[in-house]
C-alpha positions, 0 to 999 in steps of 0.5 A: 500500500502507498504510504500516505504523504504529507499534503503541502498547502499554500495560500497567496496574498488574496487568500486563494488556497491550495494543495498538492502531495509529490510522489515518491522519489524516483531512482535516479537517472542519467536527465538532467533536471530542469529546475524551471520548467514544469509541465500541468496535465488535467485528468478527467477526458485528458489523461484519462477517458472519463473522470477518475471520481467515476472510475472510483464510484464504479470501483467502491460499487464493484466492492458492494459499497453501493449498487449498480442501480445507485451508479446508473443514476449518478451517471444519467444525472451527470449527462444531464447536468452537462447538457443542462445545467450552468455553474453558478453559486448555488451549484457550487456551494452543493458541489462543495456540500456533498464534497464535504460529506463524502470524505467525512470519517474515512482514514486517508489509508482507506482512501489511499488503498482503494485507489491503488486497487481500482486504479490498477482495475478500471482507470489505467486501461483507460489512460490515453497513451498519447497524453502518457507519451506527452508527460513522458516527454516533459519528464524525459526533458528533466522537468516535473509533470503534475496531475492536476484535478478536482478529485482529492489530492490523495487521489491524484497523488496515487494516479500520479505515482502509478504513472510515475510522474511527480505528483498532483494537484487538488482538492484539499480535505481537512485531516485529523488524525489521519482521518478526513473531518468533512471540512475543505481546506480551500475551494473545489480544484475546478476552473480558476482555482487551477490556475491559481494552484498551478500559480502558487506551486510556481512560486514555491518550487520556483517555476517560471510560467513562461517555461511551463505548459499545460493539458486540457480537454475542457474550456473550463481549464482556459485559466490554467491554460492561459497562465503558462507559456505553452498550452494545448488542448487534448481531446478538446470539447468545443468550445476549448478547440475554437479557443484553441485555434483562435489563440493558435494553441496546439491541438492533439486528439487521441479518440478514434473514430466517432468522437468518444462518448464522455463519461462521466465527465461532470460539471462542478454540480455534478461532481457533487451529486457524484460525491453525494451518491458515494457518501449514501453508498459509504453510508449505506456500507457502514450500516451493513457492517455494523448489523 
């Protein structure tokens, strides 16, 4: 089991808060190592096909957490947020409610373990090789590479070490006693917060933007991809391929044939109804277990 790592939390000037965890140390190679540059890769759709957070709900399912009726639903809400629904504060304060409740009392270790396993079980058929030859690419420059997502930053640190990169970026949980209070420490990783993260790593690790690049599908990520030197659009959803070609940004698509269904790829509403449906689940566990 991957032992858990110290969650490094930054907060700037205006108050923005942020977190990420490295992987392990890699052995050491014949690359030289480029202190300045860093490259930022999103997940959901970009690195990988779908969301890592459904991958996780279909993988606590699979261990009888929930039903396979429970993930049906989730599913067709997230589909129908992402054709319906508009981010606005209210959205976001629910999102950020059910994110609160879905991590409230579980260790860090459990959390950690369990990715590990449904990683290697649904999410890494679904990495995109080509994403994985790009962060190859960066890592092979001697420069770090950084997952970057709205998932807990535990989560994201585990997929980032079984893809052997330096680490990630993401959401922040509260952690007593190694055991998650149900309070975030900062904002959902979605949209701005992402730029702002990817802006406050820099400073700390003494990065220069200019030098970094970054890895998006959605237009939602225009603020991260916007702050650094290099951007360019993965799998692109509409609206970030016309940004793309208006600002003259690389494009790379590596879906084949009819243009992939997403899955489960939610906006910040539907994260938290995911995150929601999780929490009955785990619930719903807990209560079997105790009669």
């Amino acid at each position: 089991m991957t032992e858990s790592h110290k969650v490094t939390v930054s907060t700037d000037v205006h108050g923005h808060t942020a977190g990420w965890a490295e992987t392990p140390a890699s052995p050491a190679t014949t690359v030289t190592p480029d202190p300045n540059a860093a490259a930022f890769f999103d997940v959901d759709n970009t690195m990988m096909q779908g969301a890592s957070i459904y991958w996780f709900a279909r993988g606590l399912a699979a261990r009888n957490y929930f039903t396979a009726g429970d993930l049906a639903r989730f599913a067709w809400q997230q589909a129908r947020f992402r054709l319906l629904a508009t981010e606005h504060v209210g959205t976001m304060s629910q999102a950020k409610e059910a994110a609160l409740a879905f991590v409230q009392g579980w260790r860090v270790d459990d959390v950690e373990r369990l990715t590990e396993e449904i990683f290697d079980e649904l999410m890494a058929p679904r990495i995109w090789a080509g994403t994985r030859r790009l962060a190859q690419r960066h890592l092979d420059a001697g420069e770090r590479v950084w997952l970057v997502s709205a998932a807990p930053v535990e989560i994201g640190r585990v997929i980032a070490a079984r893809l052997g990169l330096t680490g990630a970026i993401g959401t922040v949980a509260e952690v007593v006693d190694g055991a998650y209070t149900g309070r975030l420490v900062g904002d959902l990783m979605h949209g701005p917060a992402k730029a702002e993260a990817v802006t406050q790593l820099a400073a700390v690790e003494g990065l220069d933007l200019a030098r970094c690049a970054a890895y998006s599908d959605s237009a939602n990520d225009l603020p991260m991809l916007s702050v650094v030197g290099r951007a360019v659009a993965v799998n692109p959803d509409p609206a970030l391929l016309r940004q793309a070609r208006e600002r003259g940004w690389d494009v790379r698509d590596f879906r084949t044939g009819r243009r992939a269904v997403r899955i489960a790829v939610p906006s910040t509403a539907a994260v938290g109804l995911l995150a929601g449906a999780v929490t009955a689940g785990l619930a719903l566990h807990r209560r079997r277990q105790r009669a």
